[in-house]
C-alpha positions as CSV (number, residue, x, y, z in Angstrom):
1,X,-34.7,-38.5,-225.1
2,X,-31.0,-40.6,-225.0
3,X,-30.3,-42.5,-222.0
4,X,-29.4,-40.4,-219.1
5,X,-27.5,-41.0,-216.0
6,X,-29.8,-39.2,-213.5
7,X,-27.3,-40.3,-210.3
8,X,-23.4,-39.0,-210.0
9,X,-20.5,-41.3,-210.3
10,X,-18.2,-41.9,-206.8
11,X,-15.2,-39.6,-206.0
12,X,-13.2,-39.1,-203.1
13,X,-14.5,-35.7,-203.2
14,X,-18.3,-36.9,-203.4
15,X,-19.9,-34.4,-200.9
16,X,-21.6,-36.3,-197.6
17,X,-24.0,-34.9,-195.2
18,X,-23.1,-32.7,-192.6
19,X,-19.2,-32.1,-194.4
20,X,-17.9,-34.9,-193.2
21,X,-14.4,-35.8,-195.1
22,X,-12.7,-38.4,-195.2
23,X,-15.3,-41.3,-195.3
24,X,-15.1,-42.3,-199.0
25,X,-12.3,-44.0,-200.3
26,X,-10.6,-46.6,-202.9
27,X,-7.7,-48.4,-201.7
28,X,-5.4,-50.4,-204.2
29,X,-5.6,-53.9,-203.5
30,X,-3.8,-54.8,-206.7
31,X,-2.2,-53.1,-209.4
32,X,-0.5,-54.1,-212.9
33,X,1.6,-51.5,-212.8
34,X,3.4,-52.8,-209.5
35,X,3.3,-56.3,-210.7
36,X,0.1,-57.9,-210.1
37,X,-1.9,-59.8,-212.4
38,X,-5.0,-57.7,-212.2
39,X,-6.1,-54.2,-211.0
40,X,-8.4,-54.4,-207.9
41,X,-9.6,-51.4,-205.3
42,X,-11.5,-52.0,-201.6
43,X,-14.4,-49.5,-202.0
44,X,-15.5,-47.6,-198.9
45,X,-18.2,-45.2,-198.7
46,X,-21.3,-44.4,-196.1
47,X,-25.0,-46.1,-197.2
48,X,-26.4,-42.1,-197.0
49,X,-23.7,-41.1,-199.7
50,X,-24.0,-39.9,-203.0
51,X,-26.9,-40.9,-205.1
52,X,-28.9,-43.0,-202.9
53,X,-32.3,-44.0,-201.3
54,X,-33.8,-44.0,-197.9
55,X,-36.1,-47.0,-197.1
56,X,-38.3,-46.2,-194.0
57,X,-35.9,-48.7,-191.7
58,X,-33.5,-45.2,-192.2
59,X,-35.7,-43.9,-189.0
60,X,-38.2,-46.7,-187.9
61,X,-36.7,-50.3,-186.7
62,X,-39.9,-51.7,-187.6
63,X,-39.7,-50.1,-191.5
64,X,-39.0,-51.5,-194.7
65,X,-35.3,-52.0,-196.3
66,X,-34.2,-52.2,-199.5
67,X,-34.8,-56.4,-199.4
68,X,-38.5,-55.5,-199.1
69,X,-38.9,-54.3,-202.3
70,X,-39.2,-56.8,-205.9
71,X,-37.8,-55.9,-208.6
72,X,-40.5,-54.8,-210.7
73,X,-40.9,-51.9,-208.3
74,X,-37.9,-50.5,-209.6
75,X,-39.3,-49.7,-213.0
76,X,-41.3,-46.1,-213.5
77,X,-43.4,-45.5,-216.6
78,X,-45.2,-42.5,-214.9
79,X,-42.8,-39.9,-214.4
80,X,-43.5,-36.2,-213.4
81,X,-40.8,-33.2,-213.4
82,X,-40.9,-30.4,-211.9
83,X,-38.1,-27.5,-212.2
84,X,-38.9,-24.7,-210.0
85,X,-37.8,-23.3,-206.6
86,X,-39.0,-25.5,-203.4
87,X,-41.9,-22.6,-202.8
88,X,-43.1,-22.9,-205.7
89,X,-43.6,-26.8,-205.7
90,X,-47.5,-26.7,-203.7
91,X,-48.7,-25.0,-207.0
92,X,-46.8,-26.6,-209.7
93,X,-48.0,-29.7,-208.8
94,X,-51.5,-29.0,-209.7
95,X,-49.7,-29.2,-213.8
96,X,-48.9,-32.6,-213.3
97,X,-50.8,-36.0,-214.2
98,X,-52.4,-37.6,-210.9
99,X,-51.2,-41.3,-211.8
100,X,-47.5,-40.7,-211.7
101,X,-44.9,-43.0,-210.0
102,X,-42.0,-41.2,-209.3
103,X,-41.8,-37.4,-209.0
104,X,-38.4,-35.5,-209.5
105,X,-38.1,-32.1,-208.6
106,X,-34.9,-30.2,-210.1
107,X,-34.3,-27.2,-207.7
108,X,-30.9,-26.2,-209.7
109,X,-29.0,-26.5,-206.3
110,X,-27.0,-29.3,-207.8
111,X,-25.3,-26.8,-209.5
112,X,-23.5,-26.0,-206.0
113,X,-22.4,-29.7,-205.4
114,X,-18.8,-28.9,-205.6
115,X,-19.3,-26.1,-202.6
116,X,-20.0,-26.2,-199.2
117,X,-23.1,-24.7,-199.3
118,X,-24.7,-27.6,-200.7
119,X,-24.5,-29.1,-197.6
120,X,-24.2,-26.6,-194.9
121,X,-27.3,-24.5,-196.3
122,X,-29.7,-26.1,-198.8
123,X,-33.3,-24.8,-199.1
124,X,-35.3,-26.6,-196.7
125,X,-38.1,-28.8,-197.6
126,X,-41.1,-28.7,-195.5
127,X,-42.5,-32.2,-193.7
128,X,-46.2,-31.1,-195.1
129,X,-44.6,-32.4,-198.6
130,X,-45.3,-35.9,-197.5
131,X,-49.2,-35.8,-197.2
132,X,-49.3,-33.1,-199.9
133,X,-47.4,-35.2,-202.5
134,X,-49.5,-38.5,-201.2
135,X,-53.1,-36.5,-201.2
136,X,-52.0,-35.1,-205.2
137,X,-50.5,-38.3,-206.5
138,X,-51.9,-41.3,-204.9
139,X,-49.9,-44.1,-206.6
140,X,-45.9,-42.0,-205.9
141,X,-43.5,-44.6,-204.7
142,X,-40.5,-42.4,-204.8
143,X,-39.2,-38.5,-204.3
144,X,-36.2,-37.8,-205.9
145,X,-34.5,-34.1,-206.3
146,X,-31.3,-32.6,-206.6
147,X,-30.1,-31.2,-202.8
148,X,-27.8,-33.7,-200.7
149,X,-30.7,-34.9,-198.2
150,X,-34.4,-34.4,-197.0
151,X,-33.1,-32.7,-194.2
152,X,-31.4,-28.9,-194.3
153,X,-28.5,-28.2,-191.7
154,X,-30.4,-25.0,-191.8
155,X,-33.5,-26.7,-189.8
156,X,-33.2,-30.5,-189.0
157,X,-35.5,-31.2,-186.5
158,X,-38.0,-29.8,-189.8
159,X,-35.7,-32.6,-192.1
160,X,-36.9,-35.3,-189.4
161,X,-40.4,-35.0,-189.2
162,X,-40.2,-34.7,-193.0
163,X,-38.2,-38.2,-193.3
164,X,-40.8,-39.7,-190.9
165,X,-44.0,-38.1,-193.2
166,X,-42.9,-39.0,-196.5
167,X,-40.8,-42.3,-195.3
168,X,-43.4,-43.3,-192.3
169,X,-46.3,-41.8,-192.5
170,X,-47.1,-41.7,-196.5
171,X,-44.5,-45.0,-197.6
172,X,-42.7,-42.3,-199.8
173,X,-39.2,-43.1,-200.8
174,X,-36.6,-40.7,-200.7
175,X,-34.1,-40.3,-203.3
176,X,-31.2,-38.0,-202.4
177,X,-28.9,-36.0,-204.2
178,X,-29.3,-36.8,-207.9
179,X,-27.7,-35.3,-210.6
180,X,-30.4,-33.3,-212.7
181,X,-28.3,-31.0,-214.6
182,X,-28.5,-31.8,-218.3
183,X,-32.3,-32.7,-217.1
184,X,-34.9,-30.4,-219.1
185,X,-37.7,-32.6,-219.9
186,X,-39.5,-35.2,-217.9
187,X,-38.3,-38.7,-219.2
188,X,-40.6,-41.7,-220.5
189,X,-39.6,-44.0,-218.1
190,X,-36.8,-44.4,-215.0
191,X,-35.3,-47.0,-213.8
192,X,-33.5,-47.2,-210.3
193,X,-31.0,-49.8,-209.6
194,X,-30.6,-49.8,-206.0
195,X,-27.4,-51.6,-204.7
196,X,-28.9,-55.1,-203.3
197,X,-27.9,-55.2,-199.5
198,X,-29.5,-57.3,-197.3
199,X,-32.3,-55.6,-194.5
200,X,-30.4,-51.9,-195.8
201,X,-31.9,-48.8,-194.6
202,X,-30.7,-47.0,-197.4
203,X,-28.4,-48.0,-200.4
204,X,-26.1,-46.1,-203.2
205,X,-28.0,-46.2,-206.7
206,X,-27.8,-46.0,-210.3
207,X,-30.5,-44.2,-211.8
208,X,-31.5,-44.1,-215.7
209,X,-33.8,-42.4,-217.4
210,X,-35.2,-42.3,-220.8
């Protein structure tokens, strides 16, 4: 397959958990058409926003952040795909190849990102995922799918024992709300590109897949 961006480029409008508005921004700092030599913008935006990881420091002081983490991690030549409903995902896993690295489940609710049910309602997914996913692929190192976080509005005290399982419990990364759309095949090989901040409990990304 062609290179593939697998994560969404920034907006204003980029959805955030929980609705909240407001909290992303780019603010002219310079501009040529008002005179300046050069065109620069100040770049706001939460951690939890848009494409992005959780490290387990997201809900443990005492767990790792993005600086824990070399750079060969980053690189996944074992990939496994799943497109199916969140249900359906205890028996579908059964068709995949025990050794992969990352796993990336398309549920076809990106397809709502511009609505505000994405947020307010997404299917939830179940903290028995953690040890399920660990038990059936022993070497996973990230989770990534295509709903805005690990944790439902619809049920979030089910969305925090889930972060804590897969995050905690199972050292399971979390990768939230990536854009799987033109997805139809598993790719070759991913790479994530985490932004590099310092002891971060959870950075923005940049993911690519081939």
């Amino acid at each position: 397959m062609q290179p593939v961006f697998l994560s969404y480029f920034y907006e204003e409008s980029t959805p955030v958990y929980g609705g909240k508005t407001d909290t992303i921004s780019f603010i002219p700092n310079s501009s040529i058409s008002k005179g300046d030599t050069a065109n620069s913008v100040t770049i706001n935006l939460p951690n939890h926003s848009g494409t992005h990881l959780d490290f387990p420091r997201h809900f443990s002081d005492d767990g790792k952040t993005c600086s824990d983490y070399p750079p060969a991690f980053w690189i996944f030549e074992k990939v496994g795909f799943l497109a199916c409903n969140i249900e359906e995902v205890p028996t579908k896993i059964a068709e995949l190849q025990t050794d992969i690295e990352l796993l990336i489940l398309k549920t076809g609710f990106g397809s709502k990102r511009n609505e505000e049910v994405y947020w307010s309602s997404q299917p939830v997914i179940p903290a028995s995922f953690g040890p399920l996913l660990r038990a059936a692929f022993p070497q996973l190192r990230v989770f990534g799918f295509d709903l805005i976080s690990l944790t439902s509005k619809l049920d979030r005290a089910e969305g925090k024992k889930a972060h804590l399982t897969f995050l905690i419990e199972n050292d399971i990364l979390v990768l939230e709300d990536m854009n799987l759309q033109d997805l139809t095949i598993s790719p070759s090989k991913v790479i994530i590109c985490p932004i590099l901040i310092k002891d971060a409990d959870g950075t923005p990304c940049t993911v690519i897949a081939f």
